[in-house]
C-alpha positions as CSV (number, residue, x, y, z in Angstrom):
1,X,118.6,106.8,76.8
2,X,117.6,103.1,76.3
3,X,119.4,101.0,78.4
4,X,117.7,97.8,76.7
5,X,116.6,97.4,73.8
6,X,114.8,94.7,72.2
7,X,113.7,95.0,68.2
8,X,111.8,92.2,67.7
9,X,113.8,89.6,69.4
10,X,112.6,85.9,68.4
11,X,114.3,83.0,69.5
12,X,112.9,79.9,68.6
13,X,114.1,76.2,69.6
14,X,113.6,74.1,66.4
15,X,109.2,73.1,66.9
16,X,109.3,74.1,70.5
17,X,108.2,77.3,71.0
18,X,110.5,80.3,72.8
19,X,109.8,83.9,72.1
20,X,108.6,85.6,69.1
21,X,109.3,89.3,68.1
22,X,109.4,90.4,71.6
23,X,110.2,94.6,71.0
24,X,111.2,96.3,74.4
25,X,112.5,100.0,75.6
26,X,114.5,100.0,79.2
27,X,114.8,103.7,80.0
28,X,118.0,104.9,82.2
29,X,116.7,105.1,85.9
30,X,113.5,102.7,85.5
31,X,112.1,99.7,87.4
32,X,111.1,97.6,85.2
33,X,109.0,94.6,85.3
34,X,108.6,91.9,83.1
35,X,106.1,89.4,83.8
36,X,104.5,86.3,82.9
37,X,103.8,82.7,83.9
38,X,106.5,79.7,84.0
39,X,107.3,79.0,80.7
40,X,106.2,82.4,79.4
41,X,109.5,83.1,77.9
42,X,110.6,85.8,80.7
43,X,114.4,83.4,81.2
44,X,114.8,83.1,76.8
45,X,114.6,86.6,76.7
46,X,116.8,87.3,79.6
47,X,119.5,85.0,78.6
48,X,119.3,86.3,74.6
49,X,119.5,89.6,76.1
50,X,122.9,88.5,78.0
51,X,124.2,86.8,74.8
52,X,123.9,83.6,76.4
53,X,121.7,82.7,73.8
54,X,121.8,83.3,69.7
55,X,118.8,85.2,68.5
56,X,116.9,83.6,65.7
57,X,116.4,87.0,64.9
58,X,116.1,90.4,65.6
59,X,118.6,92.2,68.2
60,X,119.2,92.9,71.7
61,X,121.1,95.7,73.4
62,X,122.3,97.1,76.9
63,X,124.0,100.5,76.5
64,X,123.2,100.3,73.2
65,X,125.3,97.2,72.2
66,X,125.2,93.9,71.8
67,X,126.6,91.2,74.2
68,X,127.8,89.0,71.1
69,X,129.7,91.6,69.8
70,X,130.9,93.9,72.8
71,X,131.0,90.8,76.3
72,X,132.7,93.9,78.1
73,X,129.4,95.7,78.4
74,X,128.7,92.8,80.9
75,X,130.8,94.3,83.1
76,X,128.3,97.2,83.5
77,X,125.2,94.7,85.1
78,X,124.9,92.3,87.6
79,X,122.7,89.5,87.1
80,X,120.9,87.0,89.1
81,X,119.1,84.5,87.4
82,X,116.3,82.3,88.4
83,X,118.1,78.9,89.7
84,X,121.7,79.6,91.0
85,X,124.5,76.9,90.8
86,X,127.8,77.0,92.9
87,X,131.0,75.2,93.4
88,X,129.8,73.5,96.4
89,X,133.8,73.3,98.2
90,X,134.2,76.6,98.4
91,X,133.6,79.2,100.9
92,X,130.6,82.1,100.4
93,X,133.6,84.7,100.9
94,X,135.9,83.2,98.6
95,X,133.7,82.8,95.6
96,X,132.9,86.3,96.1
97,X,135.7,87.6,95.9
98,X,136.6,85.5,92.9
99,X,134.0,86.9,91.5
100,X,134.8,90.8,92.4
101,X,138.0,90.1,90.8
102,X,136.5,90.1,87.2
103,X,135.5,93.8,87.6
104,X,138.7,94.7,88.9
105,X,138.3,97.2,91.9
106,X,138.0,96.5,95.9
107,X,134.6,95.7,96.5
108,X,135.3,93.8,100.1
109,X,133.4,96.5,101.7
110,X,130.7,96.1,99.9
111,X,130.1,92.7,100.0
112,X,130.2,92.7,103.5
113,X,127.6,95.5,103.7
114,X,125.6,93.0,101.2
115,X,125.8,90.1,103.8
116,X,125.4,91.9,106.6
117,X,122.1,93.2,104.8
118,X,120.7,89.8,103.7
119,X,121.8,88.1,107.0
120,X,124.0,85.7,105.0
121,X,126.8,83.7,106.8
122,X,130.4,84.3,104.6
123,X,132.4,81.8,106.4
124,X,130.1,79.0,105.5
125,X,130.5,76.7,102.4
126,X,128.1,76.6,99.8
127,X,127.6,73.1,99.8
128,X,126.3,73.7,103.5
129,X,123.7,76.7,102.9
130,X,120.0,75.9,101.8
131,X,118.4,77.0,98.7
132,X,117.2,80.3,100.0
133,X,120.7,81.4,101.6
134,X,122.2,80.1,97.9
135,X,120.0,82.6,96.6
136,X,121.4,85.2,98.7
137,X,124.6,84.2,97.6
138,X,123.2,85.4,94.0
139,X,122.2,89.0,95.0
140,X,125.2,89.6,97.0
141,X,127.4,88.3,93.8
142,X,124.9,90.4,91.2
143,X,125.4,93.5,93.5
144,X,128.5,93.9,94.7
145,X,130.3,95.8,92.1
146,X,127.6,98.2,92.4
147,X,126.3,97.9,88.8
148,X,124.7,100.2,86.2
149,X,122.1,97.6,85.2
150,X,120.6,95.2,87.6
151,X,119.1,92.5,85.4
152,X,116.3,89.8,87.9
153,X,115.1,86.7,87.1
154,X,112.7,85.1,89.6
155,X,114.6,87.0,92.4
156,X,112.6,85.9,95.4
157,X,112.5,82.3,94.9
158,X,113.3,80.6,98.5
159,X,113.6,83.9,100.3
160,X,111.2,84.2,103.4
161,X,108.9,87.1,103.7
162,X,111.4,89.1,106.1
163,X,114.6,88.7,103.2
164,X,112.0,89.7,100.4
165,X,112.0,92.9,101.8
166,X,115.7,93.8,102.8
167,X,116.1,92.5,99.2
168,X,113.8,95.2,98.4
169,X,114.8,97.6,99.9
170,X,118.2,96.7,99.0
171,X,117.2,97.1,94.7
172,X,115.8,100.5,95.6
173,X,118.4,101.9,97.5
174,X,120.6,100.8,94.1
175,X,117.5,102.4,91.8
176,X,118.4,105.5,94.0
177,X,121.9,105.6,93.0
178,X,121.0,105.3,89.5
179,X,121.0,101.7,88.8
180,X,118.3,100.7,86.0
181,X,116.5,97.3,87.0
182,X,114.9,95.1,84.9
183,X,113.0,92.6,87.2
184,X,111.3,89.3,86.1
185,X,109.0,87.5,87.8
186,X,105.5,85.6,87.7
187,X,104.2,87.3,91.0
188,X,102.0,90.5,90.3
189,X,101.8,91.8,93.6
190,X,106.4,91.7,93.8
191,X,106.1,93.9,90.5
192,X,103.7,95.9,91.6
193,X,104.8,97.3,94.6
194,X,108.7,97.8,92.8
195,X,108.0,99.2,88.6
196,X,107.8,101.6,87.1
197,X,106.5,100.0,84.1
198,X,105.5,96.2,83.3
199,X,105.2,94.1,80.0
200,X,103.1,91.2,80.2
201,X,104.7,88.1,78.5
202,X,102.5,84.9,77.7
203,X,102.9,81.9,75.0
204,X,106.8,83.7,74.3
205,X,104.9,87.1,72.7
206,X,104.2,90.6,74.8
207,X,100.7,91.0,75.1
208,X,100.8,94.4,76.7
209,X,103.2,97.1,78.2
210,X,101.7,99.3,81.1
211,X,102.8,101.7,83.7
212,X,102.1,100.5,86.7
213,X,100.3,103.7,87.8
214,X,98.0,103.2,84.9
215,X,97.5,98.6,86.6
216,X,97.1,100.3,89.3
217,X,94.5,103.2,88.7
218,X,92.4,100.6,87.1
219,X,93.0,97.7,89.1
220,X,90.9,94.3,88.1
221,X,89.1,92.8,90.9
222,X,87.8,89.5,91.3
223,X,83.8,89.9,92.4
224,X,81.5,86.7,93.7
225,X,77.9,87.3,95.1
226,X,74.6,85.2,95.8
227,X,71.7,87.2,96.2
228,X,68.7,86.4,97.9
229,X,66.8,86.2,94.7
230,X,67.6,85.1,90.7
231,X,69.8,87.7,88.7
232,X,68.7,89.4,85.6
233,X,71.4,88.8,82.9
234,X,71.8,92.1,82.3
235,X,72.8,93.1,85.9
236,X,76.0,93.5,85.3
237,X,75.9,95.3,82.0
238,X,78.9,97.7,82.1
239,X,82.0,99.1,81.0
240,X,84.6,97.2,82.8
241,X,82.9,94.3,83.8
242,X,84.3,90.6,81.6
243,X,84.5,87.3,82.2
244,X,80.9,87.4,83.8
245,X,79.5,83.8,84.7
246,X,76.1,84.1,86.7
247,X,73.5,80.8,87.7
248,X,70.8,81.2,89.3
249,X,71.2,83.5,92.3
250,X,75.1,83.5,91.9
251,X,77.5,85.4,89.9
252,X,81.2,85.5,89.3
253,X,83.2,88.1,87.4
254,X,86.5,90.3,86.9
255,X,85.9,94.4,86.9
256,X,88.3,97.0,86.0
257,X,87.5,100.8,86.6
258,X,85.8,103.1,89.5
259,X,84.9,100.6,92.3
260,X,82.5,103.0,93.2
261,X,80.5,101.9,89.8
262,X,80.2,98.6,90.6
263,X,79.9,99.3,94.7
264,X,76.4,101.1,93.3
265,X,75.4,99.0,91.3
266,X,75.1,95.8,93.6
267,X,74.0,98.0,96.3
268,X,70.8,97.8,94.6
269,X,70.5,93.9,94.8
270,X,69.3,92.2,98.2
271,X,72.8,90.4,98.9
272,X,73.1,86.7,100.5
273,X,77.3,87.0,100.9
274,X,79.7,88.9,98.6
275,X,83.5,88.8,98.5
276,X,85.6,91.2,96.2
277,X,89.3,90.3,96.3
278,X,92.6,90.8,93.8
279,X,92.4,88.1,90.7
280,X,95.1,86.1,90.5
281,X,97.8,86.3,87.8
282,X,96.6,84.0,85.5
283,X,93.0,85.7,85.3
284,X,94.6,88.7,85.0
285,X,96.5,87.2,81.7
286,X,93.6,85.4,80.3
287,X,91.8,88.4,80.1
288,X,94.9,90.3,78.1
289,X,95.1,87.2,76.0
290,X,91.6,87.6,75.0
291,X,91.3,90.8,74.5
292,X,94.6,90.6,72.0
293,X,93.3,87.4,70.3
């Protein structure tokens, strides 16, 4: 069953661009990441999704209707989205438990358990916590009517390292019970180590949909040597290796495939210094980008 569905979704603000038939299937169960940098169009489609947004065109579904036309089916996610905004006079504890009286049933103990879990202070006021406990405020409020769909947008944003992963640990302990996640972000290594799957959003267009087994398997890596001696341009002739930039005794490139290919084949070159390391995210992109262009 599809818990979202996108057929292509375009939302378009007058000249300014915002996303273009953007066509996505959210299995029950999955972890799913979608992710691209700032400005991609990752929040559009999140909030056209929601209905908080009219499509341009197209359509959008959880549970196989739309927001616009059936708002109850809200009632079946929790959402967190990337910048959270509070009433700043009221207490943590009271604002959620305004807001677990929307979905009608007792969820006291489990917004304790939530707090307790994220170390987050409910007897406080909101206008007194920082931006990262404000944020926690958001996952305990997404979370505590223990949704069927768990919809993130930029999750980790002013979480230290330590809260990252209860807040982990906290989304798969929900994926256990069922919950489908769809998870947002502009970090490769956060999506990576949480999806099932992962579409790659860039200029408001997908550019490529991947199981993360598959990113993985074939994982790009970012490769700089100087050898003691000029390189031959055709070195580094082989299947997987792009973006190759070489001068004089130096070259620079990205490699996808067996590292043991490439591991041979500059083991045959009298090396100065080497260093192989993961590409960053926009690399990674550019090199989709191209590839679809």
């Amino acid at each position: 069953m599809s818990v979202i569905e996108l057929k292509n979704l375009t939302k378009q603000y007058g000249k300014a661009r915002g996303i273009e038939n953007v066509n996505l299937n959210i299995e029950q169960g999955e972890i799913f990441g979608f992710i691209g940098p700032n400005g991609a169009g990752k929040s559009t489609t999140i909030r056209t999704l929601l209905g908080l947004l009219h499509p341009t065109s197209g359509t959008a579904t959880i549970f196989g209707k739309s927001c616009f036309e059936h708002p109850e089916v809200r009632k079946e996610l929790g959402y967190l989205p990337s910048e959270v905004f509070y009433y700043d006079n009221m207490r943590v504890i009271d604002l959620l438990k305004y807001s677990a009286s929307f979905y009608k049933k007792d969820c006291t103990k489990r917004i304790h358990e939530l707090a307790e879990a994220m170390n987050l202070d409910l007897k406080k006021k909101i206008d007194d916590l920082s931006f990262g406990n404000k944020k926690k405020v958001g996952i305990v409020q997404g979370l505590l009517h223990e949704p069927k769909l768990i919809i993130l947008d930029e999750p980790t944003g002013g979480l230290d390292p330590l809260m990252q992963q209860k807040f982990f640990e906290l989304i798969r302990e929900e994926n256990k019970k069922g919950a489908t996640v769809f998870f947002s972000s502009h970090i490769l290594t956060e999506v990576q180590k949480m999806c099932d799957r992962v579409a790659f959003i860039k200029e408001g267009k997908i550019i490529q949909l991947e199981k993360i087994s598959t990113l993985q398997a074939n994982n790009y890596k970012k490769i700089s040597l100087e050898t003691k001696s000029s390189l031959d341009l055709g070195v580094f002739n082989l299947d997987g290796v792009s973006n190759c930039k070489m001068k004089g005794n130096t070259a620079n490139f990205m490699y996808r495939g067996d590292i043991n290919t490439i591991i041979k084949r500059i083991s045959e070159l009298e090396l100065l210094n080497i260093s192989i390391d993961e590409p960053d995210l926009e690399e990674i992109f550019l090199h989709y980008y191209e590839k679809e262009s």
